[in-house]
N, CA, C and O atoms as a DFTB+ gen file, in Angstrom:
452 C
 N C O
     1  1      33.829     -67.388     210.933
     2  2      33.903     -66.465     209.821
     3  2      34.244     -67.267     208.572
     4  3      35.225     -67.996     208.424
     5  1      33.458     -67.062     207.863
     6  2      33.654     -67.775     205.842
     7  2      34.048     -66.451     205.139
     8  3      33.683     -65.279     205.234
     9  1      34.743     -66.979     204.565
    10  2      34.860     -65.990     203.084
    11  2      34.593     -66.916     201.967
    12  3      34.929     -68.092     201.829
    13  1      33.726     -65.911     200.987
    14  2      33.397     -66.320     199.636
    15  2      33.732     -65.188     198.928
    16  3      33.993     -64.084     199.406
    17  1      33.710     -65.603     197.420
    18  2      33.977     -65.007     196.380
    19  2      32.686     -64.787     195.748
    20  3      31.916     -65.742     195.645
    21  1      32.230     -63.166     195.137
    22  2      31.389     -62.846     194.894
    23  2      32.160     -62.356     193.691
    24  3      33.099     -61.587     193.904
    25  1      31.801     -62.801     192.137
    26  2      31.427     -62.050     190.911
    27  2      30.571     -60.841     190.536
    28  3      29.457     -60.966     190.027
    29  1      31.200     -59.545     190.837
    30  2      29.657     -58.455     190.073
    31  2      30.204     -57.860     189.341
    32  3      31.230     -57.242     189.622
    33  1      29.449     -57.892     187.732
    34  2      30.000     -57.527     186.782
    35  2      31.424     -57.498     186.017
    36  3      32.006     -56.630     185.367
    37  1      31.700     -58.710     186.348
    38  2      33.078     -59.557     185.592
    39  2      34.132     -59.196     187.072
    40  3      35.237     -59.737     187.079
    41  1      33.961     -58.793     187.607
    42  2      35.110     -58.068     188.763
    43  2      34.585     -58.999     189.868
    44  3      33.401     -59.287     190.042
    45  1      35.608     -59.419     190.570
    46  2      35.724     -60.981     191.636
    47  2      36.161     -59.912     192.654
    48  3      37.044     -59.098     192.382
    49  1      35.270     -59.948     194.291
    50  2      35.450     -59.699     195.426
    51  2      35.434     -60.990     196.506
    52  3      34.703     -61.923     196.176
    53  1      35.939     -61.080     197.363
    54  2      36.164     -61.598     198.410
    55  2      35.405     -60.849     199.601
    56  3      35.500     -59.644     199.835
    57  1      34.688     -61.710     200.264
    58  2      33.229     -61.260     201.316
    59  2      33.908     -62.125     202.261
    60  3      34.329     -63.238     201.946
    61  1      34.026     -61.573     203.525
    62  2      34.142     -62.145     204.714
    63  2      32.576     -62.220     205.477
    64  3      32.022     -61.139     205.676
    65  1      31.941     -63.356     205.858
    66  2      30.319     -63.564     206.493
    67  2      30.897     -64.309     207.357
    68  3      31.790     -65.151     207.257
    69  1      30.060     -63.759     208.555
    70  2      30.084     -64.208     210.243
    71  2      28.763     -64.810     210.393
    72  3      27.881     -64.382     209.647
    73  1      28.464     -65.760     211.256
    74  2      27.056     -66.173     211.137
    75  2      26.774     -65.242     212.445
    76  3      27.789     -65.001     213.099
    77  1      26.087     -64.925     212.720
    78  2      25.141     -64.247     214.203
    79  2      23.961     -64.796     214.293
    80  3      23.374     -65.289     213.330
    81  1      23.401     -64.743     215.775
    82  2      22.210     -65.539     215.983
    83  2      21.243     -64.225     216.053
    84  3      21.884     -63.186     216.213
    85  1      19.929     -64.075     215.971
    86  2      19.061     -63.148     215.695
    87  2      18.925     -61.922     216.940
    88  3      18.548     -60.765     216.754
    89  1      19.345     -62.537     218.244
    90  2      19.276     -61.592     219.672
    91  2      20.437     -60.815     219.766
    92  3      20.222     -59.603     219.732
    93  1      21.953     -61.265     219.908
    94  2      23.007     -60.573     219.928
    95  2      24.059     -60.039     218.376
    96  3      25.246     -59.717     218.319
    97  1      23.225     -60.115     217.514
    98  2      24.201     -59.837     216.038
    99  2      24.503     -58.249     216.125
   100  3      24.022     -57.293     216.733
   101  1      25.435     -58.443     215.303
   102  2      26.234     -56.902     214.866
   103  2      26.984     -56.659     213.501
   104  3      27.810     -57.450     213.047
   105  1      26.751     -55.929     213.125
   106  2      27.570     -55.850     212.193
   107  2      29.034     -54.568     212.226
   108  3      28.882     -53.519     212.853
   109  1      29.700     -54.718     211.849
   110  2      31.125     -53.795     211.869
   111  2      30.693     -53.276     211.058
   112  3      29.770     -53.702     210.364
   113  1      31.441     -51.866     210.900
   114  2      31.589     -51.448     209.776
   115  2      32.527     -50.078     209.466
   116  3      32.475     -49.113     210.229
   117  1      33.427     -50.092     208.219
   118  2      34.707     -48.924     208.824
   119  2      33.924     -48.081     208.715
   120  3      32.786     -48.051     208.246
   121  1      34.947     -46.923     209.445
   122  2      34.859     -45.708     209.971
   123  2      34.605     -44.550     208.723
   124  3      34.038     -43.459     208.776
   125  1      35.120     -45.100     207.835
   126  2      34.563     -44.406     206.350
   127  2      33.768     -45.147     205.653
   128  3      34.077     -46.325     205.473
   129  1      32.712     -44.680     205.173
   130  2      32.202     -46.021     203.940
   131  2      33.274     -45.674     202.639
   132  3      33.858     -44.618     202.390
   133  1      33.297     -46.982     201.912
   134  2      34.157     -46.537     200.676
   135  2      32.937     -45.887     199.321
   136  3      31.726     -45.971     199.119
   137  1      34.259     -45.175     198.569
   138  2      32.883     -44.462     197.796
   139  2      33.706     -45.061     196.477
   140  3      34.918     -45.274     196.440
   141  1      33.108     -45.199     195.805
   142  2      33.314     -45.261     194.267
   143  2      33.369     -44.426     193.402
   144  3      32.353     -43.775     193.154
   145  1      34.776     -44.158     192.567
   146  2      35.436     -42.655     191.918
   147  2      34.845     -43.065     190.751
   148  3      34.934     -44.091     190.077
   149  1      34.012     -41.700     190.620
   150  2      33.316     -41.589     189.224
   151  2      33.858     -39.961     189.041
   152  3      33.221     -39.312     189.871
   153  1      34.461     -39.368     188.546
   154  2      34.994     -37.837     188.651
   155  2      34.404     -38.236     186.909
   156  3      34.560     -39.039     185.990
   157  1      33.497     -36.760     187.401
   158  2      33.069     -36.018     185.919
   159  2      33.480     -34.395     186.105
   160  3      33.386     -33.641     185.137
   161  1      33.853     -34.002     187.167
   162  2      34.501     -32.382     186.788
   163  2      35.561     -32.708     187.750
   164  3      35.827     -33.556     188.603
   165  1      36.294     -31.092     186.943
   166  2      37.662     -31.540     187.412
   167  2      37.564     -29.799     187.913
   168  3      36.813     -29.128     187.204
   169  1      38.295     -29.024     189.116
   170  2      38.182     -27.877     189.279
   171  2      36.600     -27.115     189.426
   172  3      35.648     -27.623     190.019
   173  1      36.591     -25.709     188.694
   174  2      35.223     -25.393     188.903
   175  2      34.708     -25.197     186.814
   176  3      33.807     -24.476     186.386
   177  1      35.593     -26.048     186.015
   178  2      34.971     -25.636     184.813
   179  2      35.464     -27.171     184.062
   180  3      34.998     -27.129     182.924
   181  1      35.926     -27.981     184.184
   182  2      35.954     -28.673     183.240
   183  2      34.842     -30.418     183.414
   184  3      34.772     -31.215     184.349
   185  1      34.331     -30.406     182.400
   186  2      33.738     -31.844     182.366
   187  2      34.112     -32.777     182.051
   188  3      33.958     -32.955     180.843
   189  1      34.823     -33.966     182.832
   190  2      35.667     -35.252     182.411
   191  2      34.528     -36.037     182.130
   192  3      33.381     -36.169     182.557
   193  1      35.525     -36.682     180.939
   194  2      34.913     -38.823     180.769
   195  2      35.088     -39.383     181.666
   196  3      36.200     -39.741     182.055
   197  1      33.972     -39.609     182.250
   198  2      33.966     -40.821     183.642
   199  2      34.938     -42.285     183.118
   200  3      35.656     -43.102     183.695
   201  1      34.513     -42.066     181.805
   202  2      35.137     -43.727     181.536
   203  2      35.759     -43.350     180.048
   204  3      35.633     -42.260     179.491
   205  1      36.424     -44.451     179.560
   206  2      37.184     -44.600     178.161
   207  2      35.971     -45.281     177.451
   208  3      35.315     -46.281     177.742
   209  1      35.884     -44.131     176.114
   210  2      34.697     -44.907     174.999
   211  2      34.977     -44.023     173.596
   212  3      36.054     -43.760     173.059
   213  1      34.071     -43.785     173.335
   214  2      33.942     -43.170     171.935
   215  2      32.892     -42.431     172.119
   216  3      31.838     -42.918     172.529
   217  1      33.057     -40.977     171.803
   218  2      32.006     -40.043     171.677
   219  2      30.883     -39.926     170.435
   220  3      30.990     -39.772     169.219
   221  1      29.658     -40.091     171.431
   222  2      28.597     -40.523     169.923
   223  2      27.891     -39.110     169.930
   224  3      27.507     -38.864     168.787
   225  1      27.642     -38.282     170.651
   226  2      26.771     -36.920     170.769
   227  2      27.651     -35.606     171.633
   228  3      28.117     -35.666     172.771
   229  1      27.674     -34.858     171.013
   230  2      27.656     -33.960     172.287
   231  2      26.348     -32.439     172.205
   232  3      26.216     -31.516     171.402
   233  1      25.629     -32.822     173.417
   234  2      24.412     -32.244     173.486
   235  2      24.008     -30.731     173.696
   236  3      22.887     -30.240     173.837
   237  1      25.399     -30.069     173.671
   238  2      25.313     -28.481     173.877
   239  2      26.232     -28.141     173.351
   240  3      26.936     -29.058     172.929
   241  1      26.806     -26.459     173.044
   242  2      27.378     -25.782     172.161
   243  2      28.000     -24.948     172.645
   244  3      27.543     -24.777     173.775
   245  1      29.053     -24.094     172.405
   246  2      29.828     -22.833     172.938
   247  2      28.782     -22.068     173.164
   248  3      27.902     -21.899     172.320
   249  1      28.779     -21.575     174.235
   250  2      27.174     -20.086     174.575
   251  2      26.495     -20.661     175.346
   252  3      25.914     -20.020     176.222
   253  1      26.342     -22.272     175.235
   254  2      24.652     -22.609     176.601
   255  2      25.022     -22.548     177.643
   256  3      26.130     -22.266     178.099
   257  1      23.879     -22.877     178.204
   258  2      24.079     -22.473     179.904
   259  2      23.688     -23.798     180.020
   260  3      22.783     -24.383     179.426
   261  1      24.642     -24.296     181.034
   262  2      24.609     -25.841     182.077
   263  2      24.436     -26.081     182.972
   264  3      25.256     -25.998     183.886
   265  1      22.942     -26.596     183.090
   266  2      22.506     -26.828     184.577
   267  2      23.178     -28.098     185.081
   268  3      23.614     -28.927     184.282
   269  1      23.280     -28.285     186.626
   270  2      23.558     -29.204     187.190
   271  2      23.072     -30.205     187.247
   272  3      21.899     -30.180     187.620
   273  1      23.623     -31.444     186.954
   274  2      22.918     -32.858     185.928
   275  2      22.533     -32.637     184.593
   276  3      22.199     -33.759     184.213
   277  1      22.379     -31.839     183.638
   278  2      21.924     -32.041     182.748
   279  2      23.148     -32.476     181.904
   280  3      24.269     -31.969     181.916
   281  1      22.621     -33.708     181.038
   282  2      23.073     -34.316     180.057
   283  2      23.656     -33.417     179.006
   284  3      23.054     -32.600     178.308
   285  1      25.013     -33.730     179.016
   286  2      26.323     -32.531     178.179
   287  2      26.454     -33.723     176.801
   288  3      26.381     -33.251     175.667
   289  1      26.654     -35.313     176.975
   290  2      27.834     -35.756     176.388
   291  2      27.073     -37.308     176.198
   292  3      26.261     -37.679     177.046
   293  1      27.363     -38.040     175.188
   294  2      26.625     -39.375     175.421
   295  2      28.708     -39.956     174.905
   296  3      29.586     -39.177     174.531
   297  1      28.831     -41.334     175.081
   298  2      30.193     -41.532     175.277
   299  2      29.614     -43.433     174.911
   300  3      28.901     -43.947     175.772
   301  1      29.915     -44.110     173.904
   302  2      29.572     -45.533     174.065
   303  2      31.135     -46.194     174.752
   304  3      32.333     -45.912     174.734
   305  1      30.349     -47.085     175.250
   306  2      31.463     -48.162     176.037
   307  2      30.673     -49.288     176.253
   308  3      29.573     -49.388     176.798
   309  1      31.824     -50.608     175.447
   310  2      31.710     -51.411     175.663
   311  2      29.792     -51.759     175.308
   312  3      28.862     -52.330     175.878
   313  1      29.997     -51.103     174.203
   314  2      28.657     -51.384     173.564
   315  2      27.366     -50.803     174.528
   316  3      26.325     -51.454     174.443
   317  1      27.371     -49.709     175.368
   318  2      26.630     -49.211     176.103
   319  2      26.639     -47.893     175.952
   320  3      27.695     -47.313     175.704
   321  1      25.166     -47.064     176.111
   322  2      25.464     -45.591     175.802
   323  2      25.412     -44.630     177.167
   324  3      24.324     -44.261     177.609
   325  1      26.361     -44.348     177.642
   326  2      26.231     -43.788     179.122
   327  2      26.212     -42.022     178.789
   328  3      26.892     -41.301     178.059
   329  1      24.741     -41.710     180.001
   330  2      25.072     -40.166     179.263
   331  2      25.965     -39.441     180.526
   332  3      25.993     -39.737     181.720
   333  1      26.613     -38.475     179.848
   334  2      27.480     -38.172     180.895
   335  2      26.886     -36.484     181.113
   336  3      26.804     -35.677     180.187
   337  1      26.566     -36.241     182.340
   338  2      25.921     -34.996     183.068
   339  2      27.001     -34.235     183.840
   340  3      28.017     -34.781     184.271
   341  1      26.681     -32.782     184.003
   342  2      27.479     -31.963     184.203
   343  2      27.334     -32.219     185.820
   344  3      26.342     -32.815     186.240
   345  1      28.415     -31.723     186.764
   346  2      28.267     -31.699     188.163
   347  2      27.842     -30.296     189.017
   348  3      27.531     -30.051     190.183
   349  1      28.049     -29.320     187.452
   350  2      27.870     -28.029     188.077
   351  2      27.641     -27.251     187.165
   352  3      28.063     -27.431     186.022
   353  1      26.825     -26.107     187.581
   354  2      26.055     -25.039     186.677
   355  2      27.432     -23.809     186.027
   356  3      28.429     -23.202     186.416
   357  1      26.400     -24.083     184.547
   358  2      27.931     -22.925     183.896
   359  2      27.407     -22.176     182.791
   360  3      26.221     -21.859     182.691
   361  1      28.628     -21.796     181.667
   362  2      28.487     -21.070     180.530
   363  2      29.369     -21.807     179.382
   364  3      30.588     -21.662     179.480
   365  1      28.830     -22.644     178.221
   366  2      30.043     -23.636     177.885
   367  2      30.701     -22.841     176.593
   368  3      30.373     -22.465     175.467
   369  1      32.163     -22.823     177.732
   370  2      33.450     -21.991     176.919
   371  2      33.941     -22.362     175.740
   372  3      34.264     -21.687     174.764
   373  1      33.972     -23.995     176.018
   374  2      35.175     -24.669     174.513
   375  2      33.819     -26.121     175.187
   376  3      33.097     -26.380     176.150
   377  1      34.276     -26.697     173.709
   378  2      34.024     -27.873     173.674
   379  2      34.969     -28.633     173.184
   380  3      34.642     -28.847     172.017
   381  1      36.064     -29.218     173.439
   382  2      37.537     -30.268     172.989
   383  2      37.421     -31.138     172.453
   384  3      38.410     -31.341     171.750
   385  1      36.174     -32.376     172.305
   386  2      36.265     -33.549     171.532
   387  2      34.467     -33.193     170.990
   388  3      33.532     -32.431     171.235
   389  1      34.815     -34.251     170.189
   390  2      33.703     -34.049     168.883
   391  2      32.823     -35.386     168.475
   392  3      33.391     -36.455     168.699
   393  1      31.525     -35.445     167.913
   394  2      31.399     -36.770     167.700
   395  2      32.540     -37.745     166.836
   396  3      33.440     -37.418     166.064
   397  1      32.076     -39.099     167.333
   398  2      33.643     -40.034     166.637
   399  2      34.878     -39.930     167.267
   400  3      35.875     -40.396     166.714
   401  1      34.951     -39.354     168.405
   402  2      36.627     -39.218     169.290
   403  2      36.619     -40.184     170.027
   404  3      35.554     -40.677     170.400
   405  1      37.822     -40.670     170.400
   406  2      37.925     -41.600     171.560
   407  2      38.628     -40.878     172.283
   408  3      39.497     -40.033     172.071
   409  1      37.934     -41.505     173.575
   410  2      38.477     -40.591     174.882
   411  2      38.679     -42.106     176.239
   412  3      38.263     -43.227     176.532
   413  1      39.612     -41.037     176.634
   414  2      39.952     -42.466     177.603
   415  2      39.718     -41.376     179.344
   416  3      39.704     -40.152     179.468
   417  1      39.616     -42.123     180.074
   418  2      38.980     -42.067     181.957
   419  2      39.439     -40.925     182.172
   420  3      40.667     -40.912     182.263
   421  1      38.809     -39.711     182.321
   422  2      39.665     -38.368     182.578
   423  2      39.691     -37.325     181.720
   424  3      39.484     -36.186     182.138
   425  1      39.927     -37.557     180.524
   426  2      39.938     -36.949     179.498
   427  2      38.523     -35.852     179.869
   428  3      37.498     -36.086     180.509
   429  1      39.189     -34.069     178.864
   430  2      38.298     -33.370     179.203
   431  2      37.389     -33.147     178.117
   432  3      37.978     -33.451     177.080
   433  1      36.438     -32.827     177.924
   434  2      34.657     -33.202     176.924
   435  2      34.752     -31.652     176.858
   436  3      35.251     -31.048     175.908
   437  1      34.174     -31.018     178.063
   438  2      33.875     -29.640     177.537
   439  2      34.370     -28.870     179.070
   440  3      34.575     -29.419     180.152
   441  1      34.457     -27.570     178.745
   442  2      35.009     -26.553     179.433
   443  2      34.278     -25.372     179.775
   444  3      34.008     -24.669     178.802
   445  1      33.972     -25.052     180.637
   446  2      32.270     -24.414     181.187
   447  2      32.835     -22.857     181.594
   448  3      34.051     -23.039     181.539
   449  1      32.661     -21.597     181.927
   450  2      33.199     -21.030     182.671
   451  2      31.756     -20.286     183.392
   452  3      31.870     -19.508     184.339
C-alpha cells in the first residue's frame, strides 16, 4: 500500500493505492459513500448561499412561482459566477439580499412559501 498526495483545486488529499494484479483485485469501499454539503434550502421555504460571495442578480420577485432547479440567484466568488437554483417548487414570499450584498455559506437569498 502507497499513499500519495493528490492536489484538486488548491485542497491537498492523501490517497491510499494498493497495487492488485488483474485476476484477483478488489476494491473496498465504506459502507456510506461520502457526499459533499452543498445545502441550498434550508426547511421547506428558504433558499441558502451555497457559498460566501457577492450577489450580482437576483432572477425572480415577490409573487413568482419556483420551479425546481430553476435559477433564483447568480452570487460571484472568487471571480466566478455560480448560479444558484432552487431545490424546491414554491411562491417567492420575501426576497432578503439584493444586488451588491455580501453573503457568506448559509446565509438566506430568498424565502418561498
Amino acid at each position: 500500500m502507497k499513499v500519495y498526495k493528490v492536489k484538486v483545486n488548491n485542497k491537498v488529499y492523501e490517497v491510499e493505492v494498493e497495487a492488485v494484479d488483474e485476476v484477483k483485485g478488489s476494491i473496498e469501499t465504506p459502507a456510506e459513500p461520502v457526499k459533499a454539503e452543498k445545502v441550498v434550502s434550508e426547511g421547506a421555504n428558504s433558499i441558502l448561499a451555497p457559498i460566501a460571495g457577492k450577489v450580482l442578480e437576483i432572477k425572480v420577485k415577490p409573487g413568482d412561482m419556483v420551479a425546481k432547479g430553476q435559477t433564483v440567484a447568480i452570487i460571484e466568488a472568487m471571480k466566478l459566477e455560480n448560479e444558484i437554483q432552487s431545490a424546491f417548487d414554491g411562491k417567492v414570499k420575501d426576497i432578503v439580499v439584493g444586488p451588491g450584498a455580501d453573503v457568506r455559506n448559509k446565509d438566506v437569498l430568498i424565502v418561498l412559501e
